[in-house]
C-alpha positions as CSV (number, residue, x, y, z in Angstrom):
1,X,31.0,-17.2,57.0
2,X,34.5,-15.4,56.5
3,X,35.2,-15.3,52.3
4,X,38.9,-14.9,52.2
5,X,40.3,-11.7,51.3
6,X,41.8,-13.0,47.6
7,X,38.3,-14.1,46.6
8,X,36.5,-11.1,47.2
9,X,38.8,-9.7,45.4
10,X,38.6,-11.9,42.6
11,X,34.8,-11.6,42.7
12,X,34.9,-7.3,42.4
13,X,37.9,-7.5,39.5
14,X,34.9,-10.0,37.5
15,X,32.2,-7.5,37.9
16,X,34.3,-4.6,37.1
17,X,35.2,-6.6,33.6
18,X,31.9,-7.4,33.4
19,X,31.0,-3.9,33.5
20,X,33.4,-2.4,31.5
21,X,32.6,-4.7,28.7
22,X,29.0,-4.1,28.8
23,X,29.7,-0.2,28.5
24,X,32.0,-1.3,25.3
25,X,29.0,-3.4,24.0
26,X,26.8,-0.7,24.3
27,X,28.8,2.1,22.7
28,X,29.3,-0.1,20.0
29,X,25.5,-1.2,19.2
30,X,24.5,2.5,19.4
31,X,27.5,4.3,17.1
32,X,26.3,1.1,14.4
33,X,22.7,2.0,14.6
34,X,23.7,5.8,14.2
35,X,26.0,4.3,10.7
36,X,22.6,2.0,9.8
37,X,21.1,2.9,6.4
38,X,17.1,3.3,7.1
39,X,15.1,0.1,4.9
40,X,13.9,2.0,1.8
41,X,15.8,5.1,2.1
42,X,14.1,6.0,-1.0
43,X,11.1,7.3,1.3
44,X,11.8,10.3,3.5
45,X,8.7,10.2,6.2
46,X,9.1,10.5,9.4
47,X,8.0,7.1,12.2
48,X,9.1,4.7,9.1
49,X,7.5,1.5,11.2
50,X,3.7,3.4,10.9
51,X,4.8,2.8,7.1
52,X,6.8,0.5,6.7
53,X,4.3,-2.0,9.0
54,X,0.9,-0.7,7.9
55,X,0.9,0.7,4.0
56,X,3.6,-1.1,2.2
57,X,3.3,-5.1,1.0
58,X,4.1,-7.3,4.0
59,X,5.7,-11.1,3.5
60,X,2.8,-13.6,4.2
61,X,2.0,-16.7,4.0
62,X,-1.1,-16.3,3.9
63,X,-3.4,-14.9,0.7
64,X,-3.1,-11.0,0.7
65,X,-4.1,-8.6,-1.9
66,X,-6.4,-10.3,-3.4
67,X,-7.7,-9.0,-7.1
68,X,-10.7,-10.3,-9.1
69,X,-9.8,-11.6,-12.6
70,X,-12.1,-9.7,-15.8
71,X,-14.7,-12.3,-15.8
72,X,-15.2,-12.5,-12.0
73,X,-14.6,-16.1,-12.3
74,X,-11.1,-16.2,-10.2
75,X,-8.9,-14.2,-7.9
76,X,-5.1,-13.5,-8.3
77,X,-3.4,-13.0,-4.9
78,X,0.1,-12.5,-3.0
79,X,1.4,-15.8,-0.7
80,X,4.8,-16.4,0.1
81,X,6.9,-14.3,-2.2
82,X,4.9,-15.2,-5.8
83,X,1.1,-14.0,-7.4
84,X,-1.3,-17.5,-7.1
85,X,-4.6,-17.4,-9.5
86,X,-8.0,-19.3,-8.1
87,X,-11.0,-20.3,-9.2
88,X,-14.0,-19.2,-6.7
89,X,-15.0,-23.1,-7.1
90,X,-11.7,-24.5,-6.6
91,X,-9.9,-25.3,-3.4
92,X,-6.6,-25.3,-5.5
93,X,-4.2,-22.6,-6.3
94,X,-1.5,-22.0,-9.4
95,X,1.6,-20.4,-8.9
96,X,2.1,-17.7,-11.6
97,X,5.1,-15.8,-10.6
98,X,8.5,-17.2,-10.2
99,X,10.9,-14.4,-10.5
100,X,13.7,-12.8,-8.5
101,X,11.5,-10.5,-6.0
102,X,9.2,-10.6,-3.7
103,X,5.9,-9.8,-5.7
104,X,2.7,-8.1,-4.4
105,X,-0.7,-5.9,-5.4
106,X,-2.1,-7.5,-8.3
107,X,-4.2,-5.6,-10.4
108,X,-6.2,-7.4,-13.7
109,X,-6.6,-5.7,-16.9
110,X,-10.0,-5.4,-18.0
111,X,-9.5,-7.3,-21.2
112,X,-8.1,-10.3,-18.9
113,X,-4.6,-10.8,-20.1
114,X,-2.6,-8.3,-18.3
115,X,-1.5,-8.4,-14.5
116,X,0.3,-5.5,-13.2
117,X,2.0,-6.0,-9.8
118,X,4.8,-4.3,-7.2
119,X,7.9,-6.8,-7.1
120,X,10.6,-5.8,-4.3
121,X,14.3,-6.5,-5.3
122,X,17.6,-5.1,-4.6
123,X,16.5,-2.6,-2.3
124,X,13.5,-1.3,-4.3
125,X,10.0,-2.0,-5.3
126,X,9.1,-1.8,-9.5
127,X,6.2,-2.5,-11.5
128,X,5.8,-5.2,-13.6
129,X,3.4,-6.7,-16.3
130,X,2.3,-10.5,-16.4
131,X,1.0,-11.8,-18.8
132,X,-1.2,-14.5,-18.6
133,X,-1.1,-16.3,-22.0
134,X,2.4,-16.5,-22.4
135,X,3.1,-16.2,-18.9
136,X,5.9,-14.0,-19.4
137,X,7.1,-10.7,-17.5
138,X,7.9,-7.6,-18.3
139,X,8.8,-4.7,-15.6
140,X,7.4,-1.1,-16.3
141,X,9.4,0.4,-14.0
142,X,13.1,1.1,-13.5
143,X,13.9,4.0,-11.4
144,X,15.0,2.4,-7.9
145,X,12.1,4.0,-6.4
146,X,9.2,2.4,-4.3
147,X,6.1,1.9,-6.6
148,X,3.1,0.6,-5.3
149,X,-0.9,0.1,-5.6
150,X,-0.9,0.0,-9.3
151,X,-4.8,0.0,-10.7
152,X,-5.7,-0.6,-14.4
153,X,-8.3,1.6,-15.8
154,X,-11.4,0.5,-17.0
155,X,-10.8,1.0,-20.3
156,X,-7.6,-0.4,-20.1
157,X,-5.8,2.2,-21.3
158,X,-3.8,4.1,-18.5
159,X,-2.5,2.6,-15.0
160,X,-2.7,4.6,-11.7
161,X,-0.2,3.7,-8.8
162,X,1.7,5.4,-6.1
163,X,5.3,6.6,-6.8
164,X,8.6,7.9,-4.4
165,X,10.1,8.8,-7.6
166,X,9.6,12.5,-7.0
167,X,11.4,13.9,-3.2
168,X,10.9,10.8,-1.8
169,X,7.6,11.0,-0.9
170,X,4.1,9.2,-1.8
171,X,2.5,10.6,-5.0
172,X,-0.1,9.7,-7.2
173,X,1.5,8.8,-10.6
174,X,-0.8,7.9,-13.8
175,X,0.6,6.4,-17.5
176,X,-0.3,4.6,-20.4
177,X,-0.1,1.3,-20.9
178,X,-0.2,-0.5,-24.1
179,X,1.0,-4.3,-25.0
180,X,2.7,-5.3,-21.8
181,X,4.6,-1.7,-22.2
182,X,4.1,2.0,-19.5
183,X,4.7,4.9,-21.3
184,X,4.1,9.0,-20.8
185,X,4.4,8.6,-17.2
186,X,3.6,11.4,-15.4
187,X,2.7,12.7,-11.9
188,X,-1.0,13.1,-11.3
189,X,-0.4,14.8,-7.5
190,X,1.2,18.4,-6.4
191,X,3.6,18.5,-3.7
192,X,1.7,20.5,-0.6
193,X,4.1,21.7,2.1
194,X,1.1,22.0,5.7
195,X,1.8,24.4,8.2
196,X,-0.3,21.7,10.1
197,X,2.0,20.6,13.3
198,X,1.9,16.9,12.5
199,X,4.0,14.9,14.7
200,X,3.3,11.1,13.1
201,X,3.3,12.6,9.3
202,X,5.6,14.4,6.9
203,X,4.8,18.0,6.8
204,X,4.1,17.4,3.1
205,X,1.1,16.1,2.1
206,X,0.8,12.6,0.6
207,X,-1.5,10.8,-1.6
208,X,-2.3,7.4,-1.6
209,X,-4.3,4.6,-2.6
210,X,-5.9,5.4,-6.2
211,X,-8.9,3.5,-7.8
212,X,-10.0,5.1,-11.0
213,X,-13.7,5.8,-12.1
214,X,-15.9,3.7,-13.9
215,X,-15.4,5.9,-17.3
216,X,-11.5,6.5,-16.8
217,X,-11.9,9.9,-16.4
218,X,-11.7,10.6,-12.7
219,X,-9.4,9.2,-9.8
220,X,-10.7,8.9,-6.3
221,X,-7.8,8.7,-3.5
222,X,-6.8,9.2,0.1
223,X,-4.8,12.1,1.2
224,X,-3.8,14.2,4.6
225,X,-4.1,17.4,3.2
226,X,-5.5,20.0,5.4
227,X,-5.5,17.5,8.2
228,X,-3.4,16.5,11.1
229,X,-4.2,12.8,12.0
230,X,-4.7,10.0,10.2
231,X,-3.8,8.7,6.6
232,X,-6.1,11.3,5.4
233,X,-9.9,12.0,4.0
234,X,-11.1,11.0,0.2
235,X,-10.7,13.2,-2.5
236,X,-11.3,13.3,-6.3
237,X,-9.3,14.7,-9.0
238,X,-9.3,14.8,-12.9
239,X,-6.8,11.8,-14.3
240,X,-5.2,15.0,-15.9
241,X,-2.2,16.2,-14.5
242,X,-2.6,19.8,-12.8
243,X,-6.2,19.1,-12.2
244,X,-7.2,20.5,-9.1
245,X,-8.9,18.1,-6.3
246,X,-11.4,18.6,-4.0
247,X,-12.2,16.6,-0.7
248,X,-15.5,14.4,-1.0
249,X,-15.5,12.4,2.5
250,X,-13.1,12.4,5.4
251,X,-12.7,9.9,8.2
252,X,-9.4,9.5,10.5
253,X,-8.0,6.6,8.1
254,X,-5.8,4.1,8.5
255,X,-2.4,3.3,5.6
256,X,-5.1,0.6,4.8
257,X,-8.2,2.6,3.7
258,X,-7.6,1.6,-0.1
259,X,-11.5,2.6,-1.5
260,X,-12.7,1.2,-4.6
261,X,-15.5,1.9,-6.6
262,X,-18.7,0.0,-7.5
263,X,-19.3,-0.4,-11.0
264,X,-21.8,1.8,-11.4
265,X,-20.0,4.3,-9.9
266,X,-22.4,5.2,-6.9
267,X,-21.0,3.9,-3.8
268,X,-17.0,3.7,-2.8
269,X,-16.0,0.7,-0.6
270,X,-13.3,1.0,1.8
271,X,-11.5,-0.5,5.0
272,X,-13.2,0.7,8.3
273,X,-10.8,1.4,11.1
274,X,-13.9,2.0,13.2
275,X,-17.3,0.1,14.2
276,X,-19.3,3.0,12.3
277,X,-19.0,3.4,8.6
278,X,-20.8,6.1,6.7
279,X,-22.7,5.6,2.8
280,X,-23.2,8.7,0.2
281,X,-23.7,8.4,-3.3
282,X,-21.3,9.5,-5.5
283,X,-21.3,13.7,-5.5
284,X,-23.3,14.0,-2.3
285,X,-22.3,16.5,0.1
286,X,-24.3,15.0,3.2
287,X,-23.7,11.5,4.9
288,X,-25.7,9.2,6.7
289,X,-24.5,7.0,9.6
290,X,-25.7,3.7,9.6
291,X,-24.0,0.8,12.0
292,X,-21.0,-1.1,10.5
293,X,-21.1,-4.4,11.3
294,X,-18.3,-5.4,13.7
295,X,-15.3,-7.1,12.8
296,X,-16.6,-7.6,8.7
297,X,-14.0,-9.2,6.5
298,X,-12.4,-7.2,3.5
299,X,-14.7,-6.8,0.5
300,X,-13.9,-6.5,-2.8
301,X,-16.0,-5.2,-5.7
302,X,-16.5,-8.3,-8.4
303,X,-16.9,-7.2,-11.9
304,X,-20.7,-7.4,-11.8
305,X,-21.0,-5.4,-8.8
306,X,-21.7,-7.9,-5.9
307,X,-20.0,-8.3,-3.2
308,X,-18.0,-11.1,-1.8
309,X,-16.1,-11.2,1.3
310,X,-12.3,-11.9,1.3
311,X,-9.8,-11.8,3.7
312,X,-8.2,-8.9,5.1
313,X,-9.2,-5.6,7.2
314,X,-13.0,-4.7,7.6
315,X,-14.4,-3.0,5.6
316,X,-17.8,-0.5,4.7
317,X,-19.4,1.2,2.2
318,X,-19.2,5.2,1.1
């Protein structure tokens, strides 16, 4: 079939438009992602997504994050934006957050009246205080930073969380708290530039994930120093700053490795990328393999020592 020389024509003038404005469209959408402002610019990592996706509090809703009250009687988790407090024999939740952000990480004081939690707003993630007899809020921090993973100490006394606030990059920050109030704030963690050629990390080392000891005086955490891969081994440092730390366990972890500590301070329990996990006491310098049990649900340490499963990542013992 003959097409008549004026359509053909037609037909190539609409494909060379066509073309032209695709070329325009994608010149445009690449010189506005080159003028984009990175999410959080307050962190300077490299691969934000690895991050952004795995480390820092995600919007669910679902329960995340879930905390054990004092008495071991309740949990207080993250859902949809706002902190929800259950009892273990309830099926019923209470909402007991209602503020601006987006709030995240609970953490219970020991005495039970105080929770501390990360709240993102306007482009930055604080700490604030609840608490839970008047039910009123205070915020602890105010730098424009990203603060996260607060922990309470036993005693009460002094919080540990992770900080930008110094170059951008995570640190391990430690200060007092008293009466809904953080004071003497002060970073626990050196900055370490590695000669190590990561490709997937910062060539400074990071710290991450604090849980404190049972007698306040020591601070367990994950960090990538002397390593290439992975979130990093566990180490132990003094909760003074300039203390120096040494490395008691590594593993290839994941952002999520958060360890905790039993309550009598023997074992650590942690998220297990793998389907092996490893036990030590506390101090030892040799492990044991033993199998992990696949696909185990997240574990947190109740008060009494216990364990209870809860949702999450799997998890093993130290």
């Amino acid at each position: 079939m003959l097409i008549p020389y004026s359509v053909k024509s037609l037909g190539g003038d609409i494909l060379r438009r066509c073309i032209v404005l695709f070329l325009v469209c994608l010149t445009t959408g690449i010189a506005l992602l080159a003028q984009r402002e990175p999410v959080l610019k307050q962190i300077d990592l490299p691969h934000p997504y690895y991050f952004r996706e795995m480390y820092l509090p995600q919007l669910t809703s679902g329960p995340s994050a879930a905390a054990w009250t004092a008495d071991g009687k309740s949990l207080i988790y993250s859902m949809a934006v706002t902190l929800w407090k259950q009892a273990l024999q309830s099926s019923e939740a209470e909402q007991i957050t209602a503020g601006a952000g987006y709030d995240y990480q609970p953490d219970c004081s020991p005495d039970g009246r105080w929770v501390i939690y990360s709240s993102y707003a306007n482009d930055a993630i604080e700490l604030w205080a609840l608490d839970l007899q008047t039910r009123k809020t205070q915020k602890l921090t105010s730098e424009g930073a990203v603060n996260v993973e607060p922990r309470f100490s036993p005693d009460g006394k002094r919080v540990a969380f992770v900080s930008t606030t110094y170059n951008r990059r995570f640190h391990i920050f430690i200060g007092d708290f008293h009466d809904g109030k953080l004071s003497n704030v002060q970073r626990l963690t050196g900055e370490t530039r590695s000669t190590l050629p990561r490709y997937y990390y910062s060539q400074f080392d990071h710290e991450i994930s604090p849980t404190w000891s049972r007698d306040s005086s020591e601070i367990t955490f994950i960090s990538n120093r002397n390593h290439i891969y992975g979130t990093g081994g566990f180490w132990s440092v003094k909760a003074e700053p300039g203390a120096e730390a040494h490395e008691i366990h590594y593993e290839e972890t994941t952002w999520k490795g958060r360890p905790d500590l039993s309550p009598d301070g023997k074992r650590i329990v942690r998220s297990c990328p793998s389907r092996r996990r490893k036990r030590l006491p506390m101090g030892a310098r040799r492990y044991g393999e033993v199998p992990c049990p696949q696909q185990r649900p997240e574990e947190h340490l109740l008060p009494s020592g216990c364990r209870r499963s809860d949702l999450g990542a799997p998890r093993a013992w130290l």
